[in-house]
PDBQT receptor file of N, H, CA, C and O in Angstrom, charges set to zero:
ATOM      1  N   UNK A   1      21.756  -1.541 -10.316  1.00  0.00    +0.000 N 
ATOM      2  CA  UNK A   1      20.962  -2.293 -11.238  1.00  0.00    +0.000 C 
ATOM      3  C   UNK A   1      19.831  -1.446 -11.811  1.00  0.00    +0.000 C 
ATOM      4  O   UNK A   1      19.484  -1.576 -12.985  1.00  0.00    +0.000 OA
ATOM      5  N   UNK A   2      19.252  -0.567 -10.969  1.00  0.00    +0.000 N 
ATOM      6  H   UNK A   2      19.534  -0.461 -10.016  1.00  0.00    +0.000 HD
ATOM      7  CA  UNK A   2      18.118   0.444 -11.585  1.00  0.00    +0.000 C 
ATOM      8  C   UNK A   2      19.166   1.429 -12.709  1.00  0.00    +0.000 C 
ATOM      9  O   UNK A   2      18.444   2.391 -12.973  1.00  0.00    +0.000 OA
ATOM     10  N   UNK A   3      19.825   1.521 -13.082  1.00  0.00    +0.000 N 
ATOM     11  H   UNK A   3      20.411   0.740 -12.867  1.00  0.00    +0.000 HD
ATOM     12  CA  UNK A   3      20.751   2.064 -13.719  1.00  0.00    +0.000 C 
ATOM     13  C   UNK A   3      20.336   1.090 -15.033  1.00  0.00    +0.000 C 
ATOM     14  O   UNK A   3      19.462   1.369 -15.853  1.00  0.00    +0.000 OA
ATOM     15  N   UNK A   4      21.014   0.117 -15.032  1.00  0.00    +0.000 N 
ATOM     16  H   UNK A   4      21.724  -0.110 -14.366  1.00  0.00    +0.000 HD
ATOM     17  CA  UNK A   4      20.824  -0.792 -16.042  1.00  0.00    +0.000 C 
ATOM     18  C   UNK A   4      19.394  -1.086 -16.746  1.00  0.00    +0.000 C 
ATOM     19  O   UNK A   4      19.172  -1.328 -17.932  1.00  0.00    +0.000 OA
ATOM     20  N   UNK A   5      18.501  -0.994 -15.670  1.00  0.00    +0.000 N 
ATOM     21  H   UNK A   5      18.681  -0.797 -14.706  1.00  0.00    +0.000 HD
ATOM     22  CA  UNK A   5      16.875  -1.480 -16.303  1.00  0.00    +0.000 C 
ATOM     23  C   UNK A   5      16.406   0.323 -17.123  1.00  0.00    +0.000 C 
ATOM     24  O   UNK A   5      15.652   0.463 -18.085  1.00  0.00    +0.000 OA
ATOM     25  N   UNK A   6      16.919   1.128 -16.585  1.00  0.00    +0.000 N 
ATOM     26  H   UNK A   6      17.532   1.014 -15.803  1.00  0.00    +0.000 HD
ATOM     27  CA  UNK A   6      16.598   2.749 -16.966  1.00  0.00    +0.000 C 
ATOM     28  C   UNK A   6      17.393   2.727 -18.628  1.00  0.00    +0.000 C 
ATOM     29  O   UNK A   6      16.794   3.048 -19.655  1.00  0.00    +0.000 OA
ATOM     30  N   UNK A   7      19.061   2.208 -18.567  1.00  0.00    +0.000 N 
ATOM     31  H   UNK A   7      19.547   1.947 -17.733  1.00  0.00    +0.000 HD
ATOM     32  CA  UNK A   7      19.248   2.320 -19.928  1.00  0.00    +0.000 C 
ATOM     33  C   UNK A   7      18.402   1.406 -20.680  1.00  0.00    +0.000 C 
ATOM     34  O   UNK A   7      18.193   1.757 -21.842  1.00  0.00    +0.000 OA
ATOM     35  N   UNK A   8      17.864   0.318 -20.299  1.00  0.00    +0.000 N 
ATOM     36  H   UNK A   8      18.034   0.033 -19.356  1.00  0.00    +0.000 HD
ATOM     37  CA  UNK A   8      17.081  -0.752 -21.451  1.00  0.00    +0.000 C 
ATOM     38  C   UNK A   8      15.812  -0.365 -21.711  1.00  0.00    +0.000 C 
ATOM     39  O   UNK A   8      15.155  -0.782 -22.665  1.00  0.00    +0.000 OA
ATOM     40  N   UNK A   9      15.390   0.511 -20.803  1.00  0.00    +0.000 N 
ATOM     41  H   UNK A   9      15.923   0.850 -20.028  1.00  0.00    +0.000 HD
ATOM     42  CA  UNK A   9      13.984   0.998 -21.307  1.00  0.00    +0.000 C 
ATOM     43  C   UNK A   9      14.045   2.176 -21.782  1.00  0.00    +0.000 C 
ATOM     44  O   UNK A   9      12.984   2.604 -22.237  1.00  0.00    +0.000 OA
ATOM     45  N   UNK A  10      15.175   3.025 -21.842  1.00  0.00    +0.000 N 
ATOM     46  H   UNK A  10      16.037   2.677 -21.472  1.00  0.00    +0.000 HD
ATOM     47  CA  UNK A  10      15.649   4.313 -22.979  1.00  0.00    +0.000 C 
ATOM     48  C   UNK A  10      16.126   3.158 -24.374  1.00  0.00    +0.000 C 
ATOM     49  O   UNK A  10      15.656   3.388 -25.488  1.00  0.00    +0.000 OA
ATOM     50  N   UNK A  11      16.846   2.239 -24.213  1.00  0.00    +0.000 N 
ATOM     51  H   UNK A  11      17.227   2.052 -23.308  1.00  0.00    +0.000 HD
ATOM     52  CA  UNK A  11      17.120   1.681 -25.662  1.00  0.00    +0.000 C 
ATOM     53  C   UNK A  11      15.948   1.326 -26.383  1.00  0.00    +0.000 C 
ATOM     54  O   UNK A  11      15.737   1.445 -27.590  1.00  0.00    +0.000 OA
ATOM     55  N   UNK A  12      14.982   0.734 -25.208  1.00  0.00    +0.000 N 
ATOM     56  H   UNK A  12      15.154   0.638 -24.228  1.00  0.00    +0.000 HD
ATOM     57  CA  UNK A  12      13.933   0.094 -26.248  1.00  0.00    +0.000 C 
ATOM     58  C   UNK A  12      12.925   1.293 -26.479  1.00  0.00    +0.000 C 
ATOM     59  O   UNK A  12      12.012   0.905 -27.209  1.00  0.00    +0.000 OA
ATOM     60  N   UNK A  13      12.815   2.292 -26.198  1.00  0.00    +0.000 N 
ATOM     61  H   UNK A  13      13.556   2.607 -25.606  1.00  0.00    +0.000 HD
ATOM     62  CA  UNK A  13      11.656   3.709 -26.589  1.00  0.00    +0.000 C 
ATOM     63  C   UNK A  13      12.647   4.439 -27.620  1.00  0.00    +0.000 C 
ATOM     64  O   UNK A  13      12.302   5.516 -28.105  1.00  0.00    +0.000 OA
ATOM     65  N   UNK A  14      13.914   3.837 -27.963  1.00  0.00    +0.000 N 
ATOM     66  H   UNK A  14      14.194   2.962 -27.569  1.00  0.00    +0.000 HD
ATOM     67  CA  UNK A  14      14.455   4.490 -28.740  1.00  0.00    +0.000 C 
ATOM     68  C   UNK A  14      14.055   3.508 -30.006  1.00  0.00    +0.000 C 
ATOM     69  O   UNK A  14      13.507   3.854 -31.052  1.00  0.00    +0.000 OA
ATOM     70  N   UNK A  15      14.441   2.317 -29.658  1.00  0.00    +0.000 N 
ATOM     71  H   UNK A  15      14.887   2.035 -28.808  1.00  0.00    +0.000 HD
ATOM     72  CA  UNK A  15      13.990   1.102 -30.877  1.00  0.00    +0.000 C 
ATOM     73  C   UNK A  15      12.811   1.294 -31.376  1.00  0.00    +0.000 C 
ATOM     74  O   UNK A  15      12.623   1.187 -32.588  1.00  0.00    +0.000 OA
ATOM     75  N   UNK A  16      11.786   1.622 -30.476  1.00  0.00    +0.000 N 
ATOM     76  H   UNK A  16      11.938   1.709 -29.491  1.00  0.00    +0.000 HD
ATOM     77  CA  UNK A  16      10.736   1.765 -31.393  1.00  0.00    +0.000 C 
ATOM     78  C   UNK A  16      10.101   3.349 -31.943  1.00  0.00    +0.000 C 
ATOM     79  O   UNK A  16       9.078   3.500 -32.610  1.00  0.00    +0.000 OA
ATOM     80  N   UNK A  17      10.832   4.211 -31.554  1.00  0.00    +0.000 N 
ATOM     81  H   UNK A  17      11.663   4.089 -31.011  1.00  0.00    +0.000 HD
ATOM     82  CA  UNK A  17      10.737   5.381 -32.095  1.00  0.00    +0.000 C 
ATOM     83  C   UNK A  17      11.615   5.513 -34.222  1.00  0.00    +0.000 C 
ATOM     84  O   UNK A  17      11.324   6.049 -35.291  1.00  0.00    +0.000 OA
ATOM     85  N   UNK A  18      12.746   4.593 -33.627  1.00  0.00    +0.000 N 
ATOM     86  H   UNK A  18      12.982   4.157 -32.758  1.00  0.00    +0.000 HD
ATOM     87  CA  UNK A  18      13.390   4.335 -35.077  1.00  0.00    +0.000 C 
ATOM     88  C   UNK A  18      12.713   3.751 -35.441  1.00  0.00    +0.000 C 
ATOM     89  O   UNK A  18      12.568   4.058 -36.624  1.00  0.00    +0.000 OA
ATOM     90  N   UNK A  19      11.461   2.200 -34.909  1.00  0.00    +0.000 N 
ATOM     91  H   UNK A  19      11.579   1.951 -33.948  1.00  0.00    +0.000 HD
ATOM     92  CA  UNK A  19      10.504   2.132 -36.295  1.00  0.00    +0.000 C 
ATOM     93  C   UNK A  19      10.059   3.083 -36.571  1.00  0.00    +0.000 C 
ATOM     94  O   UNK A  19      10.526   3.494 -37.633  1.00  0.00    +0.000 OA
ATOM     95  N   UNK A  20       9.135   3.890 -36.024  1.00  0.00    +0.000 N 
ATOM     96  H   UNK A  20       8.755   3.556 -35.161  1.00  0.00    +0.000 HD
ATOM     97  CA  UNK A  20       8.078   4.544 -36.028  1.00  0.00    +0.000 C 
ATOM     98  C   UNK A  20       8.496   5.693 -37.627  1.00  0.00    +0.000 C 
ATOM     99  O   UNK A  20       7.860   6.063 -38.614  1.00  0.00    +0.000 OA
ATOM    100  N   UNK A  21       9.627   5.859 -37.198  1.00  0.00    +0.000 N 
ATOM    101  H   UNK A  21      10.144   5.559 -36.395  1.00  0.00    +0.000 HD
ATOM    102  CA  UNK A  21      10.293   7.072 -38.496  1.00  0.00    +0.000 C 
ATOM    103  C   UNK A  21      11.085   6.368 -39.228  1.00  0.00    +0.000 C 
ATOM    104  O   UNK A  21      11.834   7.093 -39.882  1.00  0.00    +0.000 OA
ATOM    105  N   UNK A  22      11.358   4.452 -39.526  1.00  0.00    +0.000 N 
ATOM    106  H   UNK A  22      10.749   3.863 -38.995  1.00  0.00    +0.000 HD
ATOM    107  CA  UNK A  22      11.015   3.731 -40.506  1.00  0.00    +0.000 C 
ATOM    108  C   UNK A  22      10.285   3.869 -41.549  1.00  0.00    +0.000 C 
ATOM    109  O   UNK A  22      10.501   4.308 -42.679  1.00  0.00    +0.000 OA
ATOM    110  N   UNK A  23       9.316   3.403 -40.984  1.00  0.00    +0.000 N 
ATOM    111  H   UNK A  23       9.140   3.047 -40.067  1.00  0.00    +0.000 HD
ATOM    112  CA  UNK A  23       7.915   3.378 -40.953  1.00  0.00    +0.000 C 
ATOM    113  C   UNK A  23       7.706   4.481 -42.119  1.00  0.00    +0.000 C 
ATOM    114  O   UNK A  23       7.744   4.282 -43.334  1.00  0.00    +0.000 OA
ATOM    115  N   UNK A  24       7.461   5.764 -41.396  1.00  0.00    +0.000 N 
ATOM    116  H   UNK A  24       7.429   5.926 -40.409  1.00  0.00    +0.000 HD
ATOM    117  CA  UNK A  24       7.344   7.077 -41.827  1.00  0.00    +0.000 C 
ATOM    118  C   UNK A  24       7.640   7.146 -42.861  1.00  0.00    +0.000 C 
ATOM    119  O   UNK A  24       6.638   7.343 -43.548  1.00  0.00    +0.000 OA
ATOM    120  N   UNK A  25       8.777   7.078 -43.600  1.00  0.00    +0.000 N 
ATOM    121  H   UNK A  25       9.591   6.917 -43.041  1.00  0.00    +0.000 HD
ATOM    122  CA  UNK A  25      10.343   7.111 -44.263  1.00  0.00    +0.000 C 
ATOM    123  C   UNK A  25       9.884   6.298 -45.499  1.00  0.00    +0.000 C 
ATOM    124  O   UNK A  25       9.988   6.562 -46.697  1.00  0.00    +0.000 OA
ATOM    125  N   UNK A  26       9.055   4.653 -44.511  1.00  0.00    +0.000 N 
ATOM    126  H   UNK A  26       8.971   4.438 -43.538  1.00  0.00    +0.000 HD
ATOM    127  CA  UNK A  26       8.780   4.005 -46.300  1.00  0.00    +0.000 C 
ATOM    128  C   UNK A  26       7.331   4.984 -47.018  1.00  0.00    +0.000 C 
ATOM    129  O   UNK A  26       7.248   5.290 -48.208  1.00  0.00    +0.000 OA
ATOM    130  N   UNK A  27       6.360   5.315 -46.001  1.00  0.00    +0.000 N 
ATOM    131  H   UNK A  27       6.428   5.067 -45.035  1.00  0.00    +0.000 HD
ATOM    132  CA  UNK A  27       5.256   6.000 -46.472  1.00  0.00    +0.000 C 
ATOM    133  C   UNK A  27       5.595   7.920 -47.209  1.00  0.00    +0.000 C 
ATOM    134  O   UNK A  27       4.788   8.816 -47.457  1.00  0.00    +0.000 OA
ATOM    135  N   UNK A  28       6.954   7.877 -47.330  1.00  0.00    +0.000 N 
ATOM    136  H   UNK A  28       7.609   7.150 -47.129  1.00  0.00    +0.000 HD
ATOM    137  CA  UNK A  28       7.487   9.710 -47.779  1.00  0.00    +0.000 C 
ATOM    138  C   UNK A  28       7.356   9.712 -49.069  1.00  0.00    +0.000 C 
ATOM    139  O   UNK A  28       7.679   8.682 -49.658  1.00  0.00    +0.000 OA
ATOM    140  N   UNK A  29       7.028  10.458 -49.572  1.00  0.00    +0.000 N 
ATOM    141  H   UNK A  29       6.764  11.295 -49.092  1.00  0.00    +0.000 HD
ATOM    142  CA  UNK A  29       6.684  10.621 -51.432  1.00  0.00    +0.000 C 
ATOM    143  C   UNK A  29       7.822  11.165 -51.836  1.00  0.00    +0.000 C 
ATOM    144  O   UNK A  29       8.515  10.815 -52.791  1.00  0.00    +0.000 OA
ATOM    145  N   UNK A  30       8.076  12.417 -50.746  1.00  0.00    +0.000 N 
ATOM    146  H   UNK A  30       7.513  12.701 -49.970  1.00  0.00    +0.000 HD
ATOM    147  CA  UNK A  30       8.881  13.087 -51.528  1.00  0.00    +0.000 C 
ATOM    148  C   UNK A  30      10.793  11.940 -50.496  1.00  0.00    +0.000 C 
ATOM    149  O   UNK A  30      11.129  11.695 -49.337  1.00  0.00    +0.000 OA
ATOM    150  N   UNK A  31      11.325  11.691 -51.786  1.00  0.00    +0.000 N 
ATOM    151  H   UNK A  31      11.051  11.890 -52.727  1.00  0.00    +0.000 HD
ATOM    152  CA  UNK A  31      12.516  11.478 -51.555  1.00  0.00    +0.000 C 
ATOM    153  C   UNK A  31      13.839  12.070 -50.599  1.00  0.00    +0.000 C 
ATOM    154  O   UNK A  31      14.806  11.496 -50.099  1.00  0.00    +0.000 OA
ATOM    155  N   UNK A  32      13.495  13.156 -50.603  1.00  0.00    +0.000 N 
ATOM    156  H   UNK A  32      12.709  13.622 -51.010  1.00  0.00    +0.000 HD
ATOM    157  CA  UNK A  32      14.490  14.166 -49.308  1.00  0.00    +0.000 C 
ATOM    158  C   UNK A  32      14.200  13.744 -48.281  1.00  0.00    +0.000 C 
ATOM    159  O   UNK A  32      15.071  13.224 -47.583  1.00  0.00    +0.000 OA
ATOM    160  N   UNK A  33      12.485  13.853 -47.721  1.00  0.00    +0.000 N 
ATOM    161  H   UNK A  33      11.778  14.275 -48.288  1.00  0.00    +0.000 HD
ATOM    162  CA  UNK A  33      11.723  13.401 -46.407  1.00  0.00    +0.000 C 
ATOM    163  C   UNK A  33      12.050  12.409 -45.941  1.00  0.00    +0.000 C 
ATOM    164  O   UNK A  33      12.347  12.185 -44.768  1.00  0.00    +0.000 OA
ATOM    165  N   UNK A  34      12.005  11.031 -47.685  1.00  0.00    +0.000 N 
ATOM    166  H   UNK A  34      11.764  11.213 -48.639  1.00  0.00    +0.000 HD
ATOM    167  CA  UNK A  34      11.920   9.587 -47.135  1.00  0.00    +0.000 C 
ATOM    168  C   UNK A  34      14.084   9.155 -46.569  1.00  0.00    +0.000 C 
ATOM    169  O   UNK A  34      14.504   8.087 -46.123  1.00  0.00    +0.000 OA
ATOM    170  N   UNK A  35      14.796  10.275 -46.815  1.00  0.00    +0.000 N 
ATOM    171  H   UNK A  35      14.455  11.142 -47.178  1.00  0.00    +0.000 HD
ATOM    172  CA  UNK A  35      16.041   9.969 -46.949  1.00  0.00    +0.000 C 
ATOM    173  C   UNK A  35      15.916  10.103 -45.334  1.00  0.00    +0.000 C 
ATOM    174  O   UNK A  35      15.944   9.231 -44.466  1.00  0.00    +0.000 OA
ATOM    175  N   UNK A  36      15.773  11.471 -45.250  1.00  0.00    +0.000 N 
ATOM    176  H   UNK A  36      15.750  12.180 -45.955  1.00  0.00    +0.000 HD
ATOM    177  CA  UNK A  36      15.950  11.694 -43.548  1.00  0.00    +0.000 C 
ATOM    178  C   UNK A  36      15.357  11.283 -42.725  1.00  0.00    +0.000 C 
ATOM    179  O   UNK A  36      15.837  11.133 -41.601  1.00  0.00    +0.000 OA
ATOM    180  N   UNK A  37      13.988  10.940 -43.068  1.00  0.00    +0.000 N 
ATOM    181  H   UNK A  37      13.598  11.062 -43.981  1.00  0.00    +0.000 HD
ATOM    182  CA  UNK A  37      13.484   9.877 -42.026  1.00  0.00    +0.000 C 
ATOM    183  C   UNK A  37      14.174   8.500 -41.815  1.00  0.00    +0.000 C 
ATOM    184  O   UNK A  37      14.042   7.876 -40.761  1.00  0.00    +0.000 OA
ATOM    185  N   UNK A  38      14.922   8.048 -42.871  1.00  0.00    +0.000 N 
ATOM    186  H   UNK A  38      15.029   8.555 -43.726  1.00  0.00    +0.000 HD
ATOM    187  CA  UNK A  38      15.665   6.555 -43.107  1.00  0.00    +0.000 C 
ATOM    188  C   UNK A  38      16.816   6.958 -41.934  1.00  0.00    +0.000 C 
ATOM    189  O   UNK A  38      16.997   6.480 -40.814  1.00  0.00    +0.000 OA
ATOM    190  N   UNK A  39      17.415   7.882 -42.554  1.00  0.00    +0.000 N 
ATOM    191  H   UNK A  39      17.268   8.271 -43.464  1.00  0.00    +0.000 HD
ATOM    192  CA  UNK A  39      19.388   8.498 -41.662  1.00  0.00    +0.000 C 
ATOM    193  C   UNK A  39      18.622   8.697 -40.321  1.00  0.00    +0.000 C 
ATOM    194  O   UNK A  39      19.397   8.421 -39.405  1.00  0.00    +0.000 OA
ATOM    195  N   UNK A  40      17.754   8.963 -39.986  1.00  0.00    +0.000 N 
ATOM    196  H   UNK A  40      17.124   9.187 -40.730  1.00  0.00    +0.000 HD
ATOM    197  CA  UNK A  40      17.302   9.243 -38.009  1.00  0.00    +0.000 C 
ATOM    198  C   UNK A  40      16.792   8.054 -37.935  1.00  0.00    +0.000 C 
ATOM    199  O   UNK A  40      17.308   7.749 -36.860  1.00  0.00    +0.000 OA
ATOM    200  N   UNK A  41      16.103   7.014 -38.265  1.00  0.00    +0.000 N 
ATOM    201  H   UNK A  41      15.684   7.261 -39.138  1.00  0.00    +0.000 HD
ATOM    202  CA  UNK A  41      16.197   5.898 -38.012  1.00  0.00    +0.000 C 
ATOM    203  C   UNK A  41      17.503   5.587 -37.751  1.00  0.00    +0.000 C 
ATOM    204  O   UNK A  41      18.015   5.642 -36.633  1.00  0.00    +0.000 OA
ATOM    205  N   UNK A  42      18.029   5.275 -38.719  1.00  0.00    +0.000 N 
ATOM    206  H   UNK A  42      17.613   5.231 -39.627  1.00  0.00    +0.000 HD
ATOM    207  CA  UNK A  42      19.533   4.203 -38.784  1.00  0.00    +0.000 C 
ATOM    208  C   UNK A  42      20.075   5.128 -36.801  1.00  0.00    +0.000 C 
ATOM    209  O   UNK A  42      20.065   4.605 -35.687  1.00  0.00    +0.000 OA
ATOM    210  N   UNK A  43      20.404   6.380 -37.167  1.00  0.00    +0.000 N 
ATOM    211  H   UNK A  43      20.412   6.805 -38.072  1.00  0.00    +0.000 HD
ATOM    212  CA  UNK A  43      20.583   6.885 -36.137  1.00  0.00    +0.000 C 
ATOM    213  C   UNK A  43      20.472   6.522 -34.478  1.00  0.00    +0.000 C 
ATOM    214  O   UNK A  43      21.298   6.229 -33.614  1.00  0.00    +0.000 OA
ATOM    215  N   UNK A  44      19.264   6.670 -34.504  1.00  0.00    +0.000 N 
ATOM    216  H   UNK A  44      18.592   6.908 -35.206  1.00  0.00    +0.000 HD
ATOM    217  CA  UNK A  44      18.598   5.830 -33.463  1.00  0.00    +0.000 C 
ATOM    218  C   UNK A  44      18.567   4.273 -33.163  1.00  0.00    +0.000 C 
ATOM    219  O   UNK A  44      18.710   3.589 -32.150  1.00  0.00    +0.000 OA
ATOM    220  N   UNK A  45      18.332   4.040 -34.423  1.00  0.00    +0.000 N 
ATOM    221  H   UNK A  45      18.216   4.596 -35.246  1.00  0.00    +0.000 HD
ATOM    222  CA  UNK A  45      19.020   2.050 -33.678  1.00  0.00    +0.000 C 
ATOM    223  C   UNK A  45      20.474   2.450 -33.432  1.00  0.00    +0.000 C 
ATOM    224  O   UNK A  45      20.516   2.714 -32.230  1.00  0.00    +0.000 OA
ATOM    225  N   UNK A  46      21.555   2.609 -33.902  1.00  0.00    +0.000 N 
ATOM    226  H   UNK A  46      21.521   2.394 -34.879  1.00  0.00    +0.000 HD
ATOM    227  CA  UNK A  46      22.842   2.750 -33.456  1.00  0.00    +0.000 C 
ATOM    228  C   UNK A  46      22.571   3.487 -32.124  1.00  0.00    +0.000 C 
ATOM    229  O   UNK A  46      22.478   2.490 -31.407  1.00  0.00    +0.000 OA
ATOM    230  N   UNK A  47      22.394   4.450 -31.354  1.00  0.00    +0.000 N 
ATOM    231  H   UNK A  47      22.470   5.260 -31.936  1.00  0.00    +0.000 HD
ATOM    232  CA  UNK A  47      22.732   4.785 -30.186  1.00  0.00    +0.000 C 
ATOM    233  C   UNK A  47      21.785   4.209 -29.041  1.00  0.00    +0.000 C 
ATOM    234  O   UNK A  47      22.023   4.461 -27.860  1.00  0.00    +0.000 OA
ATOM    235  N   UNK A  48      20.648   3.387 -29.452  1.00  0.00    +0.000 N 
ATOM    236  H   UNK A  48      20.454   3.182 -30.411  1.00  0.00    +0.000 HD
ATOM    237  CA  UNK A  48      19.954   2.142 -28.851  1.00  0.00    +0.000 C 
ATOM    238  C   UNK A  48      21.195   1.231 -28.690  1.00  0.00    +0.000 C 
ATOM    239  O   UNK A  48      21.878   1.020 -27.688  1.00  0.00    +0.000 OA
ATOM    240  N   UNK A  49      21.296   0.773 -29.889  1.00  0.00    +0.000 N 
ATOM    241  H   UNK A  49      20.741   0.944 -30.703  1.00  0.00    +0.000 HD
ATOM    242  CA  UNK A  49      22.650  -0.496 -29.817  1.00  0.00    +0.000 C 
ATOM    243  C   UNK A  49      23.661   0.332 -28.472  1.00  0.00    +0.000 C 
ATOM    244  O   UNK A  49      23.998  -0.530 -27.660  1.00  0.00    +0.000 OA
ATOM    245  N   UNK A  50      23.992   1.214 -28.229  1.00  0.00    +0.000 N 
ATOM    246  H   UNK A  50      23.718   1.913 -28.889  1.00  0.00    +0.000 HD
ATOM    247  CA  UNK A  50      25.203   1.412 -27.313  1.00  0.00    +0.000 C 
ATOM    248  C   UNK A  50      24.567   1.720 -26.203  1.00  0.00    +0.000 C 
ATOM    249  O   UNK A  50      25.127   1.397 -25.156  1.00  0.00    +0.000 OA
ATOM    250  N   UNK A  51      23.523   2.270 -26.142  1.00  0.00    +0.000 N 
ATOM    251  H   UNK A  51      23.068   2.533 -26.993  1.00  0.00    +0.000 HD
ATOM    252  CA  UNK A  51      22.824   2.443 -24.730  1.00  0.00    +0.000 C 
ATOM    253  C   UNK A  51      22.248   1.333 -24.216  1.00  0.00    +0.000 C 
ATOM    254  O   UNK A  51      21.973   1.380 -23.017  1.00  0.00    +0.000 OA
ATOM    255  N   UNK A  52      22.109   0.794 -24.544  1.00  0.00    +0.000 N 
ATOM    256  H   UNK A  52      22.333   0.756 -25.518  1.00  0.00    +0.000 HD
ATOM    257  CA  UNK A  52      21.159  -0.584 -24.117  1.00  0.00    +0.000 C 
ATOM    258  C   UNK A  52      21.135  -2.204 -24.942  1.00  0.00    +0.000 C 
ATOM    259  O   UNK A  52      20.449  -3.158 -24.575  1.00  0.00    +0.000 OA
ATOM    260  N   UNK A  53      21.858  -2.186 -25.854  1.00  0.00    +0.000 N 
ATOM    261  H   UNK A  53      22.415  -1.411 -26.153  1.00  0.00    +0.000 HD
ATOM    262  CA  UNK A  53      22.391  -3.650 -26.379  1.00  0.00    +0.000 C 
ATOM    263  C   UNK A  53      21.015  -3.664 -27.104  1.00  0.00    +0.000 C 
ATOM    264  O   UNK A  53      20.146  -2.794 -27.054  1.00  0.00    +0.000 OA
ATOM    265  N   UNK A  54      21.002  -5.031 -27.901  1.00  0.00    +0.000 N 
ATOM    266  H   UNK A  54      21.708  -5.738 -27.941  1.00  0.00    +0.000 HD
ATOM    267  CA  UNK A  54      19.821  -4.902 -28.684  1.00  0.00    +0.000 C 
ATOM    268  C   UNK A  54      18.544  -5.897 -28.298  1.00  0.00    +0.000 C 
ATOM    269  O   UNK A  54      18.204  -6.973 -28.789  1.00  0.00    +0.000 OA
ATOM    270  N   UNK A  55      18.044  -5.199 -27.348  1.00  0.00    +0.000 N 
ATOM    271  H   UNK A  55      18.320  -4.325 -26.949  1.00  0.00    +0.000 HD
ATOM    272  CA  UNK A  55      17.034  -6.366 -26.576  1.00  0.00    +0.000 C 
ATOM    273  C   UNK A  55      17.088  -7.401 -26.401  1.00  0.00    +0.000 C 
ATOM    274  O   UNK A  55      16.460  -7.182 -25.365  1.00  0.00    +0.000 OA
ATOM    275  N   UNK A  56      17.318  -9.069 -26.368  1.00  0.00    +0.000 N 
ATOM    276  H   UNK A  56      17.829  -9.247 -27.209  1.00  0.00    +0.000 HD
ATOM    277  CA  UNK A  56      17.292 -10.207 -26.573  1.00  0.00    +0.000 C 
ATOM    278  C   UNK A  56      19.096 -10.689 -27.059  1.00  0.00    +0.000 C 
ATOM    279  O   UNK A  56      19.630 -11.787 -26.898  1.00  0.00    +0.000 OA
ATOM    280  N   UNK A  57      19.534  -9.756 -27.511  1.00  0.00    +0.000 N 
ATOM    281  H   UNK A  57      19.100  -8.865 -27.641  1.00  0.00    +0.000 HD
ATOM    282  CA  UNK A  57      20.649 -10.273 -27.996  1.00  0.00    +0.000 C 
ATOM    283  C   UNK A  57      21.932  -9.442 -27.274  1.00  0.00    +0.000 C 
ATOM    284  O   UNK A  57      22.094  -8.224 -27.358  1.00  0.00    +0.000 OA
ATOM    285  N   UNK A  58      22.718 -10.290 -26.619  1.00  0.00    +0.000 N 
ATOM    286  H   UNK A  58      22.586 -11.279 -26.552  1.00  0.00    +0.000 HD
ATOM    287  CA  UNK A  58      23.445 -10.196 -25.277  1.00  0.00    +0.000 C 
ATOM    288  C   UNK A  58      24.941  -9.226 -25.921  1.00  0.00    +0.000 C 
ATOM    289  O   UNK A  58      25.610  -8.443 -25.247  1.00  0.00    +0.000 OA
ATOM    290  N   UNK A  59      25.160  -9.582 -27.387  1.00  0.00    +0.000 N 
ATOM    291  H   UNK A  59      24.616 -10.218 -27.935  1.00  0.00    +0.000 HD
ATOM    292  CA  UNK A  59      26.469  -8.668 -27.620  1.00  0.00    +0.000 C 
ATOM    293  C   UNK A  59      26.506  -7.337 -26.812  1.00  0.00    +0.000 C 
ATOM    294  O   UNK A  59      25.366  -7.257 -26.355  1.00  0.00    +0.000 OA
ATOM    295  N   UNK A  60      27.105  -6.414 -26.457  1.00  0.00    +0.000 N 
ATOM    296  H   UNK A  60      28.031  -6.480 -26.828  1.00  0.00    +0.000 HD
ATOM    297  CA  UNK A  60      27.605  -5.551 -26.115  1.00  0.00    +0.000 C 
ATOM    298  C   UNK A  60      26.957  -4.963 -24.576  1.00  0.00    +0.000 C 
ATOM    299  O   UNK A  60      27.065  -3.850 -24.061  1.00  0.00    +0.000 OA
ATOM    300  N   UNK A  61      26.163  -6.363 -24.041  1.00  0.00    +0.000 N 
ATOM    301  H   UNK A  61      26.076  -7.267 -24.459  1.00  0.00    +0.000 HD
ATOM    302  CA  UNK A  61      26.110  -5.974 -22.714  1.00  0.00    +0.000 C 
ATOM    303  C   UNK A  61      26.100  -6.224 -21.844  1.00  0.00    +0.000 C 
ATOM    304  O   UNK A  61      25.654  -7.345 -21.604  1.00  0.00    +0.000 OA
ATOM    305  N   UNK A  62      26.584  -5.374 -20.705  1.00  0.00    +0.000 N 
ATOM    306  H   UNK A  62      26.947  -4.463 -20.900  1.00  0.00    +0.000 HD
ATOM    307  CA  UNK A  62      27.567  -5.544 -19.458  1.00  0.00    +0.000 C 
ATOM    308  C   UNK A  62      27.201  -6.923 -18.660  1.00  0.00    +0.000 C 
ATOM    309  O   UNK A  62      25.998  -7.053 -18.885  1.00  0.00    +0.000 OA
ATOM    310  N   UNK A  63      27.516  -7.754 -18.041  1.00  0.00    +0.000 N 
ATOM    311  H   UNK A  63      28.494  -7.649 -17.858  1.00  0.00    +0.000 HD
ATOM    312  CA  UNK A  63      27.117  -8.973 -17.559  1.00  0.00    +0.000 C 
ATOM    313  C   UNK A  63      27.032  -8.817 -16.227  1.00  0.00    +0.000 C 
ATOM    314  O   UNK A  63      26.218  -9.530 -15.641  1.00  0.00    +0.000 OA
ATOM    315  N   UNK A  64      27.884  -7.815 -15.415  1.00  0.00    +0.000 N 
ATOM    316  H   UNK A  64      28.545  -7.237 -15.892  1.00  0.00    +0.000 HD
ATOM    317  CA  UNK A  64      27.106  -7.335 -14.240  1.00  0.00    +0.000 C 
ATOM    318  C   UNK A  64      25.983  -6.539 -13.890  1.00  0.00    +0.000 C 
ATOM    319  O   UNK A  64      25.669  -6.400 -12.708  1.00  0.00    +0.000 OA
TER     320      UNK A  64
């Protein structure tokens, strides 16, 4: 079970690292910056979503 609470607290420091370079991404002037800050977001919620399900919402995780 410490297994399980270790991936949900890597998913969720990942969730909020993809705001954080959200975030970033809407404040980029220059368009290249604001692209790649957007694609490592998206990035990061997707391998949140598989490491750790999406906080509150039970799809894709394990029930034991």
């Amino acid at each position: 079970m410490s297994s399980a609470s270790e991936s949900g607290g890597r998913a969720q420091q990942m969730r909020a690292k993809a705001q954080e370079l959200k975030d970033a991404g809407e404040r980029a002037t220059d368009p290249e910056e604001r692209k790649r800050l957007q694609d490592t977001a998206n990035r990061l919620t997707e391998e949140s979503e598989q490491t750790g399900g999406k906080g509150s919402d039970d799809r894709g995780m394990n029930p034991l």
